[in-house]
C-alpha positions as CSV (number, residue, x, y, z in Angstrom):
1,X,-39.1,-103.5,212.3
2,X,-36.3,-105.6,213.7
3,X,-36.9,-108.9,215.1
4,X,-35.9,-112.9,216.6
5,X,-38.2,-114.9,215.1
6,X,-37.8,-117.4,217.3
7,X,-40.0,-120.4,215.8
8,X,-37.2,-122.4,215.7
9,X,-34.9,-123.5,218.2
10,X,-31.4,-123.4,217.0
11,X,-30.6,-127.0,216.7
12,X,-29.8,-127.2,212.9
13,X,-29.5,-124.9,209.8
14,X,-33.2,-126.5,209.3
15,X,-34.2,-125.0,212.7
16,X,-32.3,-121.6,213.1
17,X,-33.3,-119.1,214.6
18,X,-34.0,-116.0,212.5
19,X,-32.4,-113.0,213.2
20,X,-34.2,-109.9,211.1
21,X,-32.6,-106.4,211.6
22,X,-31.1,-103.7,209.4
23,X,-27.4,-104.1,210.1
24,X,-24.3,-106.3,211.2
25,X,-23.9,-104.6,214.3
26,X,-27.7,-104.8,215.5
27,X,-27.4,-108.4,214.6
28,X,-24.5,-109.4,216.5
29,X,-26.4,-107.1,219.7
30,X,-29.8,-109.1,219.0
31,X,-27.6,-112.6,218.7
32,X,-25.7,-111.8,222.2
33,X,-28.9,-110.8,223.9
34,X,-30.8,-113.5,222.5
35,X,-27.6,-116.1,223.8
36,X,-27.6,-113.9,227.6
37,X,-31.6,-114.4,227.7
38,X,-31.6,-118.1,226.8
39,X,-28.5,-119.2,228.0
40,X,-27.4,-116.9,231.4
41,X,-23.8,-117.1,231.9
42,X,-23.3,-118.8,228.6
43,X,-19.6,-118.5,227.4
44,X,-18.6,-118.5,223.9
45,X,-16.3,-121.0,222.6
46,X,-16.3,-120.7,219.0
47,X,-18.5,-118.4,216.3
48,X,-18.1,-120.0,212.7
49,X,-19.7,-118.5,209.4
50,X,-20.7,-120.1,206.7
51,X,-23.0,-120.2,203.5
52,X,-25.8,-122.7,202.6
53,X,-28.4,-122.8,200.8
54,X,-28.3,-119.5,199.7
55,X,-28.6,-118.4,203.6
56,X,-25.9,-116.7,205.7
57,X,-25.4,-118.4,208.7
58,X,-23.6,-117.9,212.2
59,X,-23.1,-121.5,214.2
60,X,-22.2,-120.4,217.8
61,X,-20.6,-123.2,219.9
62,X,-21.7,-122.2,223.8
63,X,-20.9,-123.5,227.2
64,X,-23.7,-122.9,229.5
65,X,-23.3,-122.0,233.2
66,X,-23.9,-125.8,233.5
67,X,-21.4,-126.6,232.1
68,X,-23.1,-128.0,228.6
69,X,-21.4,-127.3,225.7
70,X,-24.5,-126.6,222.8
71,X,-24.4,-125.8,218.6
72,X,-27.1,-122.8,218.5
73,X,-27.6,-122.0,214.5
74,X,-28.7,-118.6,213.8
75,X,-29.7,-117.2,209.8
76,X,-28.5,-114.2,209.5
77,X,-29.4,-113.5,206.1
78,X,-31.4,-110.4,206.7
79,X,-28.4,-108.4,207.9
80,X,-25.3,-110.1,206.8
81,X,-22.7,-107.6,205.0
82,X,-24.5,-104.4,205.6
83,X,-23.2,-102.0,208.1
């Protein structure tokens, strides 16, 4: 089953949020719907990859309709490289 665990709330690699599916492209879907929920009329400045820890990680850099600009950390281990 494919999921958000959303235990965490995306303020750190230490606090990512978990994103658990099958494939890349369900996991960018579940990231951008998880963004649009939390953050309506969020735009996205910058997405950066990296590794750590022997996790995958996505870093999104937002600005919210407020006008905020937020890090939200999302481990996306579960899905990353398979298609």
């Amino acid at each position: 089953m494919e999921a958000i665990h959303t235990i965490c709330d995306g303020s750190s690699f230490e606090h990512a949020i978990v994103i658990d599916t099958k494939t890349e492209f369900t996991g960018v879907e579940a990231i951008k719907g998880w963004l649009g929920e939390n953050y309506p009329g969020y735009k996205l400045e910058l997405q950066i990859h990296t590794s750590r820890n022997k996790g995958e990680y996505d870093v999104m850099l937002i600005e919210t309709s407020e006008g905020i600009r937020k890090k939200i950390y999302f481990d996306i281990s579960g899905f990353y490289g398979r298609h």
